[in-house]
C-alpha positions in Angstrom: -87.5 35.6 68.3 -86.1 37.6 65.2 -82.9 39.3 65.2 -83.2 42.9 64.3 -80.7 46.2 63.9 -80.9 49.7 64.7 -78.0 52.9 64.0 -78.0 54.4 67.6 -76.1 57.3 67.4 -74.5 59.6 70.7 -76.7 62.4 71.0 -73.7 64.6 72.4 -71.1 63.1 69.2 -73.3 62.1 66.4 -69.9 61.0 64.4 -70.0 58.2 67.3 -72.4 55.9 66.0 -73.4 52.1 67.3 -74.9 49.2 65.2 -76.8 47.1 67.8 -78.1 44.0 66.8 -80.9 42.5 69.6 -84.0 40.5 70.1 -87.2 42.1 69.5 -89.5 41.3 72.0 -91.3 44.2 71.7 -92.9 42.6 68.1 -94.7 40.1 70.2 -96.9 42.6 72.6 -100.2 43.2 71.6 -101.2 46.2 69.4 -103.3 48.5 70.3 -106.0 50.0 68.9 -106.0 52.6 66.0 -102.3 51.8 65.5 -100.0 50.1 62.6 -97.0 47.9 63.6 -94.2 48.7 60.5 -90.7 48.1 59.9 -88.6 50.1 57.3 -88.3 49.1 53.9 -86.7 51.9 52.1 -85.1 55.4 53.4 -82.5 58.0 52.0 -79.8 59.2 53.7 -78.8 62.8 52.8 -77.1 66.0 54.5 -80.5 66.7 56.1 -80.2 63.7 58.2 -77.1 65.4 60.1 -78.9 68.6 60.7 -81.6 66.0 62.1 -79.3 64.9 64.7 -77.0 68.5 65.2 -80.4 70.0 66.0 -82.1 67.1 67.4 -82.9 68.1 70.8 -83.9 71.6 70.0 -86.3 70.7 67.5 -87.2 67.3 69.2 -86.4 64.9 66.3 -85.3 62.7 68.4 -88.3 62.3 69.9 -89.7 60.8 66.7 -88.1 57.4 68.0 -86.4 57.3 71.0 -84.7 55.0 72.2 -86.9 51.6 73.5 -86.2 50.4 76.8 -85.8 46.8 75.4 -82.5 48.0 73.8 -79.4 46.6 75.4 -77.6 48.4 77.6 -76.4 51.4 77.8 -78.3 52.1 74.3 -81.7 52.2 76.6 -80.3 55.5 77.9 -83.1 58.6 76.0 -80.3 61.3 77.4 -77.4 59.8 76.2 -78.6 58.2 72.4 -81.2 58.3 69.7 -82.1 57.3 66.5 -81.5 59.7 63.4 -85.0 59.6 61.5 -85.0 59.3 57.7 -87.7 60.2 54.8 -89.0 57.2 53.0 -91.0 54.3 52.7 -92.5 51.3 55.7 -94.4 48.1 55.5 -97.2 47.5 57.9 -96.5 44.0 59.7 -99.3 44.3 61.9 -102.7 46.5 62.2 -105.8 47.6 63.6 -106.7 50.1 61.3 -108.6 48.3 58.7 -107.8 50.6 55.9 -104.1 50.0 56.5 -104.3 46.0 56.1 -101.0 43.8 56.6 -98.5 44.4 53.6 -99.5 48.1 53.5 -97.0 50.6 52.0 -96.6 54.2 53.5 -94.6 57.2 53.2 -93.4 59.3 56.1 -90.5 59.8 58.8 -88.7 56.4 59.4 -85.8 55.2 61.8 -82.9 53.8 60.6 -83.3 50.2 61.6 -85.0 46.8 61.0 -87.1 46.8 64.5 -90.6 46.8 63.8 -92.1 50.0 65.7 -96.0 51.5 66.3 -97.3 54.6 65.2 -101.0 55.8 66.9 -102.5 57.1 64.0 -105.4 59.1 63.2 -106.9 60.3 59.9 -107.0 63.3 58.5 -107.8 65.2 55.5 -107.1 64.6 52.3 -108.3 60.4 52.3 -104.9 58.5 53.1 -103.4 60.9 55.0 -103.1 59.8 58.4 -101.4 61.9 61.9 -99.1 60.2 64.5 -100.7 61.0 67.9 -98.5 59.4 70.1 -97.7 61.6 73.2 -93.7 61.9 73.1 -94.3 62.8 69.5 -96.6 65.9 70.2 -93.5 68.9 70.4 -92.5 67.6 66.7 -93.3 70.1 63.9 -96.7 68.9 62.3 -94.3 68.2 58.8 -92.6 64.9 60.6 -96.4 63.0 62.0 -97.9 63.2 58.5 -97.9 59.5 57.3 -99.1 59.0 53.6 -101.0 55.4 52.3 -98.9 54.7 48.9 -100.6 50.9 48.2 -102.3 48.1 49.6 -99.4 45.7 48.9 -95.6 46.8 49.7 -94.0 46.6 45.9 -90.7 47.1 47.5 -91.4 43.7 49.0 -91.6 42.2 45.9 -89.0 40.1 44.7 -89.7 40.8 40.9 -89.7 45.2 41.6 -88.9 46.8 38.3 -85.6 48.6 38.8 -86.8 51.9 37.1 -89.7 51.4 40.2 -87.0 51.1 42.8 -85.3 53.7 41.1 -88.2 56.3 41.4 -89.1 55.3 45.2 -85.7 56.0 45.9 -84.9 59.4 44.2 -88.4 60.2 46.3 -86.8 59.5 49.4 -84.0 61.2 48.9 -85.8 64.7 46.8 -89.1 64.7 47.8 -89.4 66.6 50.8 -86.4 68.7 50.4 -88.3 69.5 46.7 -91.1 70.6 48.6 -89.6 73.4 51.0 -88.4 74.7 47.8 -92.1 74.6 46.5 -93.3 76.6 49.1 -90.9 79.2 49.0 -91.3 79.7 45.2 -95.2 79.2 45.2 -96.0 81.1 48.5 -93.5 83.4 49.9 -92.4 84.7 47.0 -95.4 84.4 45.0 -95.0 84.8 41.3 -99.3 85.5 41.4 -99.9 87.0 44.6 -103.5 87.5 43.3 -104.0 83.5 42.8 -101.2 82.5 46.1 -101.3 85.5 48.3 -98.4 85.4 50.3 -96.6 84.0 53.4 -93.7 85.1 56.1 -91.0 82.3 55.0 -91.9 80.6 58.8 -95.5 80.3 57.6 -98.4 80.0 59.9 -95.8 81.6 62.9 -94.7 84.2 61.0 -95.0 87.8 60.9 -96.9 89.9 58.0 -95.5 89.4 54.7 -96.4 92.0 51.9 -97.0 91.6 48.2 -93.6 93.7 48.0 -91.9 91.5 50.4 -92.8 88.7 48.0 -91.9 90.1 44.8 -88.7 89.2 42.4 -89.4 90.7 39.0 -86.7 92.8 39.7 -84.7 91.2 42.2 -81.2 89.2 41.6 -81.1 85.6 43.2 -77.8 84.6 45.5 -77.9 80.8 46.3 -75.4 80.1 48.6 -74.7 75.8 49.3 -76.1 75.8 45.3 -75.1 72.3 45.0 -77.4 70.6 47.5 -80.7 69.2 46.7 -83.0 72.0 48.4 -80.9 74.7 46.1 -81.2 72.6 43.1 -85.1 72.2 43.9 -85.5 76.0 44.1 -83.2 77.0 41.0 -85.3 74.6 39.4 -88.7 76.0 40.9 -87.2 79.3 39.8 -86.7 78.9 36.4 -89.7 76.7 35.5 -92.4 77.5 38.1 -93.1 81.4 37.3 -94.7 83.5 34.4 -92.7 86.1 32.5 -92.1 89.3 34.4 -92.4 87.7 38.0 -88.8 87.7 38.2 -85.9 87.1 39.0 -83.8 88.9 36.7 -80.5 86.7 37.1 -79.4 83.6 39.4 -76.3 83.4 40.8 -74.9 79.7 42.2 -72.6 80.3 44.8 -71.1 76.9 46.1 -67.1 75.0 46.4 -67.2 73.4 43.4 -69.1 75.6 40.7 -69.1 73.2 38.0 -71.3 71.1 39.8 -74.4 73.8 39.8 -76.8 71.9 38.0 -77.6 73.4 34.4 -81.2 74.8 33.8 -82.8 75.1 30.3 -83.8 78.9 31.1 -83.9 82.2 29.8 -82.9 83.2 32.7 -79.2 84.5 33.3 -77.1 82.4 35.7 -73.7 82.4 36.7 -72.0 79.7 39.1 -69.1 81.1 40.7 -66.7 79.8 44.5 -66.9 81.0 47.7 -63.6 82.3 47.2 -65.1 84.5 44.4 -67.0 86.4 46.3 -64.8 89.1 47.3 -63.2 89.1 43.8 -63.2 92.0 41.2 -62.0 89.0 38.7 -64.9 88.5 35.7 -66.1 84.9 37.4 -67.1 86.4 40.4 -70.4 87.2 41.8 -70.3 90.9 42.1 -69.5 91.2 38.3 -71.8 89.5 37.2 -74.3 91.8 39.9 -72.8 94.6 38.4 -72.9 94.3 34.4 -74.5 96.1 32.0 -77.4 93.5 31.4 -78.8 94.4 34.8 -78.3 98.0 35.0 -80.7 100.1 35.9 -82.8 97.2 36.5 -81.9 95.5 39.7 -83.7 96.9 42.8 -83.1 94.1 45.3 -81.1 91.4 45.8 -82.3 88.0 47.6 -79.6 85.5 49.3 -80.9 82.2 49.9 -78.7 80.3 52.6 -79.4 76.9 52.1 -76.1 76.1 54.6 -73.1 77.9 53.6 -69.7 77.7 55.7 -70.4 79.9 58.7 -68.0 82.1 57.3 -69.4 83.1 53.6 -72.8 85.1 54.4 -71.1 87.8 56.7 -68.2 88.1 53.6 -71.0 88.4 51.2 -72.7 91.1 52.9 -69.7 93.0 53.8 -69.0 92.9 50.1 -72.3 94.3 49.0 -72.6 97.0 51.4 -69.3 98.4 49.8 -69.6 98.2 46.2 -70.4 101.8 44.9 -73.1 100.0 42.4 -74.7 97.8 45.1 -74.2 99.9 48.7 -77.9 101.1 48.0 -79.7 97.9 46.9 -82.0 96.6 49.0 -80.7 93.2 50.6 -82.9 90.4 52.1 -81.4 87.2 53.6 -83.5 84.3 53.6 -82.1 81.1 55.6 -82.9 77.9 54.7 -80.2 75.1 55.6 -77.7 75.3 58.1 -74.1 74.0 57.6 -74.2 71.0 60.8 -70.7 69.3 59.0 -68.5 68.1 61.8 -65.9 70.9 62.6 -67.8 73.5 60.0 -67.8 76.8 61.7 -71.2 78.0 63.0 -72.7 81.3 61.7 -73.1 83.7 63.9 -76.5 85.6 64.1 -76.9 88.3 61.2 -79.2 91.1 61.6 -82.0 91.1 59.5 -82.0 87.4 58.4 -85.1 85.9 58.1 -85.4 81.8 59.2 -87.7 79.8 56.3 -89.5 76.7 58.1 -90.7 74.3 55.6 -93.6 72.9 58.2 -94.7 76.3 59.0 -94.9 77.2 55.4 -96.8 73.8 54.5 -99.2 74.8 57.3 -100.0 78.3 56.0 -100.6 76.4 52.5 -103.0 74.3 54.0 -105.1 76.7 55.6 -105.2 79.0 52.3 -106.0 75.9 49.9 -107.4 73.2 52.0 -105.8 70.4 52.4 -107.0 68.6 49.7 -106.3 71.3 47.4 -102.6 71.8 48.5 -101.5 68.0 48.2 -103.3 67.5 44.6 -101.4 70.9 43.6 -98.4 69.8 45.2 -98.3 66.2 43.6 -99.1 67.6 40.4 -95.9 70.1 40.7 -93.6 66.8 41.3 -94.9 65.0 38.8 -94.0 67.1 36.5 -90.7 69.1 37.7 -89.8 67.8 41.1 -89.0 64.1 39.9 -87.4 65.2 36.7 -84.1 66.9 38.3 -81.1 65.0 37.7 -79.8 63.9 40.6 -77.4 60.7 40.6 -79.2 58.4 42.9 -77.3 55.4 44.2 -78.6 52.1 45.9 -77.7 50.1 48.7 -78.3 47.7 50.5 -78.7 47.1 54.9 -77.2 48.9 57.4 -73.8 47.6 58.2 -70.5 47.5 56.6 -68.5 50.2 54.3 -71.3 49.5 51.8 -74.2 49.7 54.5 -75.9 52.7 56.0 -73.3 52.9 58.6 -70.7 53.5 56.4 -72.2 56.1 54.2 -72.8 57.7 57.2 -69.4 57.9 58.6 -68.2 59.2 55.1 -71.0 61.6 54.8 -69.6 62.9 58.8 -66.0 62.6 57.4 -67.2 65.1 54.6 -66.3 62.6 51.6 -69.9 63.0 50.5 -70.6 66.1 48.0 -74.0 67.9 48.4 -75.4 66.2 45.1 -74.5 62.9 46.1 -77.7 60.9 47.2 -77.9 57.3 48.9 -81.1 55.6 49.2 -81.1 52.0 51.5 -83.3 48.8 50.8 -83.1 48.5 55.0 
């Protein structure tokens, strides 16, 4: 019986994490019908994969993969552990769907482990797209049971992969779905043609009435707070190359730790990188300078923070500090959150009036029933083919699960905090 791994994490201390090694038995009981039998090939590990596991109760992602009671002991225990899902790719081992033959590649929600595992699937619009219907799965946002066909045979499998192949699979794990959220929020909630895209609250199909003028940037300043992550680097880029002249904004302003690492954008658009510790500074690098000059005067009207998972601490400062500048007191202010910061030890934010939550599933949802499914995923691909996969992002490779090079130790650098918010780490698992 073969010998497989799984990163079992506590669910009350994800920093404690277990690498259990056990016979699968559960690979020889029979499959049943309308269901796949895969084991992970591929998978990224990124800053999201914390807030999986922070927030996993609340918003059931732990219920994507639980536990299995054939795990050893006391790693059987649902209350007490979990497995952190991850976005990427799976092989099907075993199957009795006939369009999803032995060898199969897919793209979807993945643990982090070798065990081979069943989804129940069903299909569903647009041909390849397929739901997971198993019952402990049913409170998870619609966003996590979509399962995509990518081939008939499992390149990744292949002992001959071009590395430029491996390459791209792996910057799509780690981008991909993080480049999307910022798709819909460029595309849809802040349409730049809300006569083509009418638009959407930022929680989507769950959210309240949105207006044309609560969509509209042409002449609205951009605050990006947590600028260096993937998401914020998806949007800038959405930003700058996703919207006609005149739809706005009228400037962009990075807002991270370390502001030389705010990607660069070819644009004609004005943007300004700047610290945390800026924000409440009347020096020339800071934020409210830059708000402030004579390029945007008498043209700013509004001014947009996106929070894609600043230090608890930074959003209430920046407020504070625009509701007292003479120039800016009388600007309209909107707050969109996106990200939250789930670091070990960060310092939670505490509620802020008026700030409205994003949800990417949500938001996908409301795009659906606008476009059609079909519609939405052709316009979508089309968008990442070509913008989403052509951010630079330094994507590095590895290799298993355990040891310092492994998975598990990425993972315990990534809770240390010794892993910046451009740094990505895809695993051949």
């Amino acid at each position: 019986m073969a010998e497989s791994t799984a990163q079992v994490l506590s669910k009350s201390d994800f920093t404690k994490q277990s690498l259990i090694s056990f016979s699968s038995f559960f690979a020889s009981s029979p499959l049943t019908p309308s269901s796949i039998r895969v084991r992970t090939t591929l998978v990224a590990l990124t800053a999201n994969n914390i807030t999986y596991a922070a927030a996993g109760t609340f918003l059931h992602w732990w219920s994507a993969y639980p536990v299995p009671p054939y795990f050893p002991e006391p790693y059987n225990d649902t209350s007490a552990y979990g497995i952190v899902p991850a976005w990427g790719y799976a092989t099907v081992f075993e199957s009795t769907i006939p369009s999803l033959p032995i060898g199969s590649l897919l793209w979807g929600y993945w643990p982090a482990s070798t065990f081979l595992t069943d989804l129940t699937l069903s299909s569903t619009d647009p041909p390849g797209h397929w739901i997971e219907a198993s019952s402990h799965r049913q409170s998870l946002m619609p966003l996590y049971n979509r399962y995509i066909f990518v081939s008939a045979a499992s390149p990744l499998l292949a002992s001959a992969t071009d590395p430029s192949d491996l390459d791209l699979f792996a910057k799509t794990s780690l981008l991909k779905t993080l480049w999307e959220s910022a798709y819909l929020l460029n595309r849809f909630v802040f349409s730049p043609l809300p006569d083509l895209d009418s638009p959407f609250h930022p929680l989507g199909t769950i959210g309240p009435i949105w207006s044309v003028s609560d969509s509209d940037l042409s002449s609205s300043a951009i605050i990006i707070l947590a600028s260096s992550g993937k998401t914020a680097a998806s949007f800038r880029s959405e930003l700058c190359h996703a919207r006609p002249p005149g739809s706005g904004p009228l400037a962009i302003v990075n807002v991270s730790r370390n502001p030389a690492s705010s990607t660069s954008e070819s644009t004609n658009i004005p943007i300004k990188a700047v610290s945390y510790d800026s924000l409440s500074s009347s020096s020339p690098a800071s934020a409210i300078d830059f708000l402030t000059s004579s390029s945007l005067s008498g043209k700013l009207g509004r001014i947009v923070i996106f929070d894609f998972g600043a230090p608890g601490s930074i959003l209430p400062a920046l407020l504070s500090v625009l509701s007292k500048h003479p120039s800016l007191e009388k600007i309209k202010t909107t707050t969109i959150g996106v990200g939250t910061d789930h670091r070990p030890g960060a310092t939670q934010q505490k509620a802020i009036e008026g700030k409205i939550q994003s949800n990417a599933s949500g938001a996908r949802d409301a795009a659906m029933e606008r476009l059609g499914p079909e519609k939405y995923f052709r316009d979508m691909e089309e968008a990442w083919e070509k913008r989403g996969r052509k951010i630079e992002l330094g994507v590095r490779i590895g290799k298993g699960l355990s040891g310092d090079e492994g998975w598990e130790g990425c993972w315990r650098r990534m809770c240390g905090g010794k892993m910046s918010g451009e740094e990505g780490w895809a695993f051949i698992v």
